[in-house]
C-alpha positions as CSV (number, residue, x, y, z in Angstrom):
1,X,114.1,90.2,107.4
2,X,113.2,88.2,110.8
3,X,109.9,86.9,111.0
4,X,109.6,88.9,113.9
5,X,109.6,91.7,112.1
6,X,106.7,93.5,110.5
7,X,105.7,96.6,108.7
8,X,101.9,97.9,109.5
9,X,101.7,100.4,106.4
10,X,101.8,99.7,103.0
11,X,104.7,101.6,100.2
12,X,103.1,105.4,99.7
13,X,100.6,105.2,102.7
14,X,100.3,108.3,105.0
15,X,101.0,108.0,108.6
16,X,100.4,110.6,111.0
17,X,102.0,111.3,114.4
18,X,101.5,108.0,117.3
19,X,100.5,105.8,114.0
20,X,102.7,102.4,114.7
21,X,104.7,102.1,111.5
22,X,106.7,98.8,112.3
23,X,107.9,96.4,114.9
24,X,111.1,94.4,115.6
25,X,114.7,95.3,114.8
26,X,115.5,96.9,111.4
27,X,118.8,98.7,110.0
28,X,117.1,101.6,109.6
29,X,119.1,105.2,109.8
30,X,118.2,107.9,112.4
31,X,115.3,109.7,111.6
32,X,114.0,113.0,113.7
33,X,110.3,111.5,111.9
34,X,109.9,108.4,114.0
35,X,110.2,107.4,116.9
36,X,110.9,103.7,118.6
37,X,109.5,102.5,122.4
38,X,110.2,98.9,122.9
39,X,110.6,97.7,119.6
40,X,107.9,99.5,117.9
41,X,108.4,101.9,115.5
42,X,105.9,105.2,115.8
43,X,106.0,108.2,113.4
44,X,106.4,111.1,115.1
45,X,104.7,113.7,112.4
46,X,102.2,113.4,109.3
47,X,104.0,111.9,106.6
48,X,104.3,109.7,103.5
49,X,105.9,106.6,104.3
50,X,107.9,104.1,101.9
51,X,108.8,100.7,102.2
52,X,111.5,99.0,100.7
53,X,112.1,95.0,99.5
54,X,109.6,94.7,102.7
55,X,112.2,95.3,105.2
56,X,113.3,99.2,104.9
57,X,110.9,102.2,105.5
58,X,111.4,105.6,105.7
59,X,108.9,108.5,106.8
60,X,108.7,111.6,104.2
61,X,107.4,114.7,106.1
62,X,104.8,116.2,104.3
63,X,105.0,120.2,104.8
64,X,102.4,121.6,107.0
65,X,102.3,124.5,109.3
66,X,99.5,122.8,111.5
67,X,100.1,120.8,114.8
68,X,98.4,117.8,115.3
69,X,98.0,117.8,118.9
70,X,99.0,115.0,121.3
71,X,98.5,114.6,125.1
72,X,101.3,115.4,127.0
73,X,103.1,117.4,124.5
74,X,104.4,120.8,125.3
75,X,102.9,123.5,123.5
76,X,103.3,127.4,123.1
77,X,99.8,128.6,122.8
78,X,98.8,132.3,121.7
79,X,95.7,133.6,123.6
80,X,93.1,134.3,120.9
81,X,90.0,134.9,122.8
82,X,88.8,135.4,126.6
83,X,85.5,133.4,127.9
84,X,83.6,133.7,130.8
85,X,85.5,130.5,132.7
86,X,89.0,130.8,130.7
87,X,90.4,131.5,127.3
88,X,90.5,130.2,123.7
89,X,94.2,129.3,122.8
90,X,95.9,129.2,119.2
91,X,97.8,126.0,118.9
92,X,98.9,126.1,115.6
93,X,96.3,123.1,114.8
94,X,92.9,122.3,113.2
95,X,91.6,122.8,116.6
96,X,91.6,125.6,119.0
97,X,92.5,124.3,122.6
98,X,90.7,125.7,126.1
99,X,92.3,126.7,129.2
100,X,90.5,126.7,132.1
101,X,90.9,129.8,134.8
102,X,91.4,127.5,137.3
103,X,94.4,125.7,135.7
104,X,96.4,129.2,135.9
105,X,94.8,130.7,138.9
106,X,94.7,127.3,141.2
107,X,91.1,127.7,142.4
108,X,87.9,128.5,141.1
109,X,87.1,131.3,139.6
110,X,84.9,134.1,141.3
111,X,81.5,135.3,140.2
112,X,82.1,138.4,138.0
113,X,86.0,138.0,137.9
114,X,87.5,139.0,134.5
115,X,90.1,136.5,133.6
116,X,91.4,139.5,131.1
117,X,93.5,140.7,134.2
118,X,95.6,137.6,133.9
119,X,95.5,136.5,130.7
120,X,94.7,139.1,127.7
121,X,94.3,138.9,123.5
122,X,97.7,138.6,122.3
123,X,99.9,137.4,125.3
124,X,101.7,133.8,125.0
125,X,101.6,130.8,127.3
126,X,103.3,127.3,128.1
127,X,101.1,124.6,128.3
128,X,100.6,121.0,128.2
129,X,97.8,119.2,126.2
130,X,95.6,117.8,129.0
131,X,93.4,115.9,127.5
132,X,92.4,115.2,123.1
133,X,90.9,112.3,121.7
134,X,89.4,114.1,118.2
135,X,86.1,114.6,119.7
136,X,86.3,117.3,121.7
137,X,88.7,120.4,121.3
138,X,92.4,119.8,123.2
139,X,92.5,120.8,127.0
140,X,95.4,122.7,128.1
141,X,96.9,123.0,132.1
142,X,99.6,125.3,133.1
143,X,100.3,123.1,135.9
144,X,103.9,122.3,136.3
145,X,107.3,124.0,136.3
146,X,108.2,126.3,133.3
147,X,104.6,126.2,132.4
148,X,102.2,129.4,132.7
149,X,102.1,133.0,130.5
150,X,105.4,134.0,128.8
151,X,106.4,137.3,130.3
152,X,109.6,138.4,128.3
153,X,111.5,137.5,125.2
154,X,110.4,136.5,121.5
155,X,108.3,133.8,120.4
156,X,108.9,132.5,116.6
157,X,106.6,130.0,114.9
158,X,108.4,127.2,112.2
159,X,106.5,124.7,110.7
160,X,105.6,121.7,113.6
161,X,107.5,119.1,111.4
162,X,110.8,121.2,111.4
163,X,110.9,120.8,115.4
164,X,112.9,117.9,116.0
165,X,115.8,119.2,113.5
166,X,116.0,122.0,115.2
167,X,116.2,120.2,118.5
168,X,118.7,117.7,116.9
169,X,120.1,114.3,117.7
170,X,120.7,114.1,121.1
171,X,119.7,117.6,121.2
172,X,122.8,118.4,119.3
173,X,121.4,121.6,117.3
174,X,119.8,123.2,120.1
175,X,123.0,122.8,122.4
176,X,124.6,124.4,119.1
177,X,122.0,127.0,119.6
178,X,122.3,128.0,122.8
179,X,126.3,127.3,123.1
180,X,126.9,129.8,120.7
181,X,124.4,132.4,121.2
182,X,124.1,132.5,125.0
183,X,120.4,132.5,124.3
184,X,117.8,130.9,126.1
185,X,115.8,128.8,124.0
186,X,112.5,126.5,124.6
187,X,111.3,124.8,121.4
188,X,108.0,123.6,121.7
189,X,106.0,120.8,120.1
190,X,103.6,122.7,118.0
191,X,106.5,124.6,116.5
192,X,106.8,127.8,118.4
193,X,110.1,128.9,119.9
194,X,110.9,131.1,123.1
195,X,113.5,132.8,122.7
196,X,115.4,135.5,125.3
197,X,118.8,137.3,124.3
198,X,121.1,139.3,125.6
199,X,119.9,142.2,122.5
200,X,118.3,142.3,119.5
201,X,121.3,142.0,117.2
202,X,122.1,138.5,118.7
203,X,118.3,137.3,118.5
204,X,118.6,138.3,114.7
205,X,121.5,136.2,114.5
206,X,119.8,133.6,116.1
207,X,116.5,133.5,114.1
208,X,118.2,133.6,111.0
209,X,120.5,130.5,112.2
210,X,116.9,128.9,113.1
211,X,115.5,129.8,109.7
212,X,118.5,128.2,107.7
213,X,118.0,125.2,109.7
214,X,113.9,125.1,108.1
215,X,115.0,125.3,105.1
216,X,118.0,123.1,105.0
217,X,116.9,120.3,107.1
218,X,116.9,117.6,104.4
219,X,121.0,118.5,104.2
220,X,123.9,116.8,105.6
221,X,126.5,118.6,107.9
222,X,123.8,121.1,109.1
223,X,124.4,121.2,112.4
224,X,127.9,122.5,111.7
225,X,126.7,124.4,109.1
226,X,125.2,126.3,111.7
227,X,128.0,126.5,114.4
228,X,130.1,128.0,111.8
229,X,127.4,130.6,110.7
230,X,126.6,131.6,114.6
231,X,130.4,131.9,115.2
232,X,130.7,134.2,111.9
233,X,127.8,136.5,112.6
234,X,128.2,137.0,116.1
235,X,131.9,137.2,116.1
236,X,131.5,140.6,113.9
237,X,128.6,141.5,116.2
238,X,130.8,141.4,119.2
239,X,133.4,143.2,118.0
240,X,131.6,145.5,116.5
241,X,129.9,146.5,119.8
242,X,133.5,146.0,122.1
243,X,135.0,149.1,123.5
244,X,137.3,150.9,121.3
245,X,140.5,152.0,122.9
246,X,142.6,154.5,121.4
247,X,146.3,153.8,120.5
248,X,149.5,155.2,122.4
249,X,151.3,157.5,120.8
């Protein structure tokens, strides 16, 4: 190993998502549980990480369905209750997250105005995480394109530390995703996924696909795996929906 190089945990330690794991160059395979920025080596979920001959590591996703939030990150939140100034979002974390009115509405809101006619218990929004430092609750803004309340379509939840297997390499599974199911798709950070079909028969297709991809993500060949299932299941759903025409006779 070059003396430039250097490992920050210890064999077994837990490292959770931003934690700096290593630094320098190392022959380590492609992971979807780290990340590296310059050099530096930054886990990308909370984990168990293990360290070989003191020049291999590895980072073992521990299974959670909770999202540890993370500034910037683009979240699907689910509005869970309406306050005077804005509402109480479910992220999917330890923490409840806070929109502001004025985040959706672009001004202040008005004495006596009920937020409820824009956002209500139950609907689903795109946000960012404005602002978390693990003292005070996550801040969320709907400021930016794509971002605001979710008007159509279907929103499933996986667990957070399945999202970038689902996304893929190089975004390979989702293209795989969409290619073959002509769905829209967003998958966002805290594990939710938007999802708009063509009809319900194809969506089922789709979350099924999504599903296999949960549970098999520790298993080479996936991605295929999964081009070949979508071109299966929907080929019999097309047909089985195409226009009959009669013989001549």
């Amino acid at each position: 190993m070059s003396q430039a190089n250097k490992i920050y945990f210890e064999d077994r330690s837990i490292v959770t998502p931003g934690d700096l794991i290593a630094e320098g160059e190392f022959q380590v395979p492609w992971s979807p549980y780290y990340y590296k920025v310059n050099g530096k080596y930054y886990s990308g979920i909370t984990g168990l990480i293990t360290v070989k001959d003191g020049s291999m590591f590895e980072v073992i996703p521990l299974e959670s369905s909770r999202y540890y939030p993370k500034v910037g990150d683009t979240i699907i939140g689910l509005v869970e209750d309406i306050e005077i100034y804005g509402w109480v979002i479910d992220i999917k974390s330890f923490y409840s997250a806070y929109l502001p009115a004025s985040s959706l509405l672009g001004r202040p809101i008005s004495p006596g105005e009920d937020v409820r006619r824009y956002l209500d218990v139950g609907d689903y929004v795109i946000a960012k995480i404005e602002a978390f430092d693990r003292t005070i609750s996550p801040v969320l803004t709907v400021k930016g394109k794509g971002l605001g309340r979710i008007p159509l379509g279907t929103v499933m939840d996986i667990m957070p530390v399945k999202v970038p297997r689902v996304i893929g390499k190089n975004r390979s599974m989702i293209e795989v995703l969409t290619s073959e199911s002509g769905c829209e798709i967003f998958v966002a950070q805290n594990g939710r996924i938007h999802i708009k079909c063509a009809n319900n028969l194809i969506e089922e297709a789709l979350i099924e696909a999504i599903n296999i991809i949960q549970s098999e993500s520790h298993t080479k060949g996936l991605t295929e795996r999964i081009r070949n299932f979508l071109k299966q299941k929907l080929g019999v759903i097309r047909n089985d929906s195409a226009p009959k025409t009669e013989a001549n006779t």
